[in-house]
N, CA and C atoms as an extended XYZ file, in Angstrom:
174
Properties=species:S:1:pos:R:3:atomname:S:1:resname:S:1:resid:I:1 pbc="F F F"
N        -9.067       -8.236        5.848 N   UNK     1
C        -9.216       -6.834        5.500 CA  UNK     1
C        -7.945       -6.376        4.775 C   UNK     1
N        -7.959       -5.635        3.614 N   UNK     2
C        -6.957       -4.938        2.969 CA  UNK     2
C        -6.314       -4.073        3.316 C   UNK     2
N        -5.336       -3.708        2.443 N   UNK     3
C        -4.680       -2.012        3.300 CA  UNK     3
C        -4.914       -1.255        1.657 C   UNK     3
N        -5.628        0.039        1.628 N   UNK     4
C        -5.341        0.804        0.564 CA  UNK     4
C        -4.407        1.793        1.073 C   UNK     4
N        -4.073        2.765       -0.208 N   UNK     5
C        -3.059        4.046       -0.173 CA  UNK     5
C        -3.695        5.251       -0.440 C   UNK     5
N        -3.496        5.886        0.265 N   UNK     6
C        -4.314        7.135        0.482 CA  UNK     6
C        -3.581        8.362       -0.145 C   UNK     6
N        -4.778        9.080       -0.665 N   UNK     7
C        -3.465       10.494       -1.160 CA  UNK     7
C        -2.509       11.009       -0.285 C   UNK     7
N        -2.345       10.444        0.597 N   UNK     8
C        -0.606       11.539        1.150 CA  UNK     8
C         0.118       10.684        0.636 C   UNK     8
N        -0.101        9.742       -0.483 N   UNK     9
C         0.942        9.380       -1.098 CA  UNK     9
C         1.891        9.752       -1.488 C   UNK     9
N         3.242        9.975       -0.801 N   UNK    10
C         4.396       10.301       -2.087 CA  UNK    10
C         4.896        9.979       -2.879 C   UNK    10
N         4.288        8.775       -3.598 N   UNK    11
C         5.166        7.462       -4.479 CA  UNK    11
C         6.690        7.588       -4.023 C   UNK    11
N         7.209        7.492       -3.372 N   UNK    12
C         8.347        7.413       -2.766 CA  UNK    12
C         8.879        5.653       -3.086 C   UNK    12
N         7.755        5.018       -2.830 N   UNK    13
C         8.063        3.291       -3.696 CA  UNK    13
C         8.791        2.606       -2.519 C   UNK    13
N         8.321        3.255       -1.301 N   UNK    14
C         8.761        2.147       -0.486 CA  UNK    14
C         8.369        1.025       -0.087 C   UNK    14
N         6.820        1.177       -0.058 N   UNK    15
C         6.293        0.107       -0.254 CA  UNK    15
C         6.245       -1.162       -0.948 C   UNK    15
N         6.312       -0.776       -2.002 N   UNK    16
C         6.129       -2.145       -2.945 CA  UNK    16
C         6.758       -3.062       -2.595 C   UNK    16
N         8.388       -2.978       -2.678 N   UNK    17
C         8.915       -4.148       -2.703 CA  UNK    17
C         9.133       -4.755       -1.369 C   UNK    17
N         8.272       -4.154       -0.195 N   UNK    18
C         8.182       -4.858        0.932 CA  UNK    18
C         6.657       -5.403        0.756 C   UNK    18
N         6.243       -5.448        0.062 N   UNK    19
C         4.919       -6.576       -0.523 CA  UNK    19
C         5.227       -7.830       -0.701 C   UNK    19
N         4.801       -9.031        0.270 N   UNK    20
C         5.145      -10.101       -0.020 CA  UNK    20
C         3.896      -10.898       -1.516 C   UNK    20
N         2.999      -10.191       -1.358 N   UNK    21
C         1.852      -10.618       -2.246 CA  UNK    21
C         2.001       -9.691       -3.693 C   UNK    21
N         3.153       -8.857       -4.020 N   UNK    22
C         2.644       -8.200       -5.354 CA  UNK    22
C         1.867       -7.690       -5.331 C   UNK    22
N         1.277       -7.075       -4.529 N   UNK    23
C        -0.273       -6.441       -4.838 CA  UNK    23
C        -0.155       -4.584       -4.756 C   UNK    23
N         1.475       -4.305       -4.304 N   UNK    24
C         1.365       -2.831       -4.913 CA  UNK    24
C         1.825       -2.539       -6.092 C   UNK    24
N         1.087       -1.720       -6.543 N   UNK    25
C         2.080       -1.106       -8.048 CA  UNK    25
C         1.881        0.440       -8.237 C   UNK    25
N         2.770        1.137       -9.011 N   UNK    26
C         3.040        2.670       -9.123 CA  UNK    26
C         1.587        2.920      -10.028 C   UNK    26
N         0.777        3.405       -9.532 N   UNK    27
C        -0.735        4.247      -10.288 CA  UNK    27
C         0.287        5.352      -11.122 C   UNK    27
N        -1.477        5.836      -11.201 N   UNK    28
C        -0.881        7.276      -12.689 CA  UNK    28
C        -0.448        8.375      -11.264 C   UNK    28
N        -0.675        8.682      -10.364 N   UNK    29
C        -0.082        9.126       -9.366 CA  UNK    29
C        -0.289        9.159       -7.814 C   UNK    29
N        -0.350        8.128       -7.415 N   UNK    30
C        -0.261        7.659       -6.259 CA  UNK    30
C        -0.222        6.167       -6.507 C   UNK    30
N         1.268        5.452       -5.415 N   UNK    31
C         0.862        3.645       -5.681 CA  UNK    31
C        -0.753        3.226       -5.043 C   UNK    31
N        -0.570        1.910       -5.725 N   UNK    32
C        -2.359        1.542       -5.439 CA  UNK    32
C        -2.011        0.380       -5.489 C   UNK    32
N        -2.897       -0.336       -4.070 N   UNK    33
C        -2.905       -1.445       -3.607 CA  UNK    33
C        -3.802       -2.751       -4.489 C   UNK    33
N        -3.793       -3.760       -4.881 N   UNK    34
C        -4.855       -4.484       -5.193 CA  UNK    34
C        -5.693       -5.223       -4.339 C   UNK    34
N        -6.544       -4.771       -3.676 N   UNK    35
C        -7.214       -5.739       -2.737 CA  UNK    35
C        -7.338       -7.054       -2.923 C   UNK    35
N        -7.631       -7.739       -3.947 N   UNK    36
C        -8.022       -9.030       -4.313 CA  UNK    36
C        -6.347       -9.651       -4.073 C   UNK    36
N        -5.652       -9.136       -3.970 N   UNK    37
C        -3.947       -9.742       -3.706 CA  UNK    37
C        -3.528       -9.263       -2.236 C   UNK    37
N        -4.138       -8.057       -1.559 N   UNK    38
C        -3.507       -8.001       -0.460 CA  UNK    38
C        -3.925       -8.907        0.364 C   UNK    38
N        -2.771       -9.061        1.401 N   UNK    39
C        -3.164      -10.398        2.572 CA  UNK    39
C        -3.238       -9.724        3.711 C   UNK    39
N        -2.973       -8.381        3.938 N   UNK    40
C        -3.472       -7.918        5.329 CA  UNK    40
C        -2.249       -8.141        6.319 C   UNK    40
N        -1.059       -8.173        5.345 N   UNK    41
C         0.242       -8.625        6.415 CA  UNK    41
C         1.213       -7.347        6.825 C   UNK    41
N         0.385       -5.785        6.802 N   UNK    42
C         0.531       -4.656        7.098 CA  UNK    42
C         2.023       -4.101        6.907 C   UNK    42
N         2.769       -4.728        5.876 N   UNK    43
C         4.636       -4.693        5.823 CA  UNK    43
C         4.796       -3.103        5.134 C   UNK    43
N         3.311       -3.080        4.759 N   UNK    44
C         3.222       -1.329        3.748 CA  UNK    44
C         3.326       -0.094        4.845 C   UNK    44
N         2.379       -0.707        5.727 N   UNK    45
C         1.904        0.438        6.640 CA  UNK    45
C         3.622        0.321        7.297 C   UNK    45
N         4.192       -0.542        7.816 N   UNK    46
C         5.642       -0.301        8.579 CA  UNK    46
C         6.250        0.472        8.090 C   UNK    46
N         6.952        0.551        6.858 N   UNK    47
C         7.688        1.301        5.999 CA  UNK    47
C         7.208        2.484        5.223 C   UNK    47
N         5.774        2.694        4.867 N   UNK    48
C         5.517        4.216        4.430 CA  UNK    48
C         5.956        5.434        5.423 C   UNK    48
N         6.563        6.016        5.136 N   UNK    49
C         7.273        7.368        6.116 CA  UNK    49
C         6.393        8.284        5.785 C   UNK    49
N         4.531        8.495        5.223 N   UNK    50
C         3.764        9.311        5.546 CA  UNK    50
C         2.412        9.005        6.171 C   UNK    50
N         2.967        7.507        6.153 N   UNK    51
C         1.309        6.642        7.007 CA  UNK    51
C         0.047        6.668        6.135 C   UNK    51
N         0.480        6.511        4.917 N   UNK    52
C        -0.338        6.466        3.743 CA  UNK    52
C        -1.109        5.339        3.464 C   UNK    52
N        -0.264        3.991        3.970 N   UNK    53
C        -1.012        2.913        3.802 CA  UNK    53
C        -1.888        2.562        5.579 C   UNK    53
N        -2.917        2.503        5.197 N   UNK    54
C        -4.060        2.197        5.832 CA  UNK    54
C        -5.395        0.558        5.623 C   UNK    54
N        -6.091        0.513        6.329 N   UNK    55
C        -6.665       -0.641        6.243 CA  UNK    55
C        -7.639       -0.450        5.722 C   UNK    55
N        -8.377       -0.910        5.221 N   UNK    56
C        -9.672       -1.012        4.247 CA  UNK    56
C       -10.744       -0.817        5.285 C   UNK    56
N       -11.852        0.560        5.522 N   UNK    57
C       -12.613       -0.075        6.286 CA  UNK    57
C       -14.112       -0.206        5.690 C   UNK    57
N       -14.518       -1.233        7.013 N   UNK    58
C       -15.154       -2.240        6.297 CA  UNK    58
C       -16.846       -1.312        6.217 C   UNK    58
């Protein structure tokens, strides 16, 4: 299961570079996850300080 980013996004960009898979990048305004690259290793959800990243549900 993936993690997407939800609008309480603040692009704040903390996420990304705790992505071991590359799979976040800065959208036109909010970052956005790539599912087909996320591995579900939740390092987004630790470090977002608005609990923005969440799990894909199914």
């Amino acid at each position: 299961m993936a993690y997407r980013i939800t609008e309480e996004c603040i692009s704040c960009g903390a996420c990304a570079p705790e992505c071991p898979a590359g799979a976040i990048t800065e959208g036109e305004n909010i970052y956005e996850i790539d599912p087909e690259k996320c591995t579900d290793c939740g390092n987004c959800a630790e470090v977002c300080p608005v609990d923005a990243c969440v799990p894909v549900e199914e």
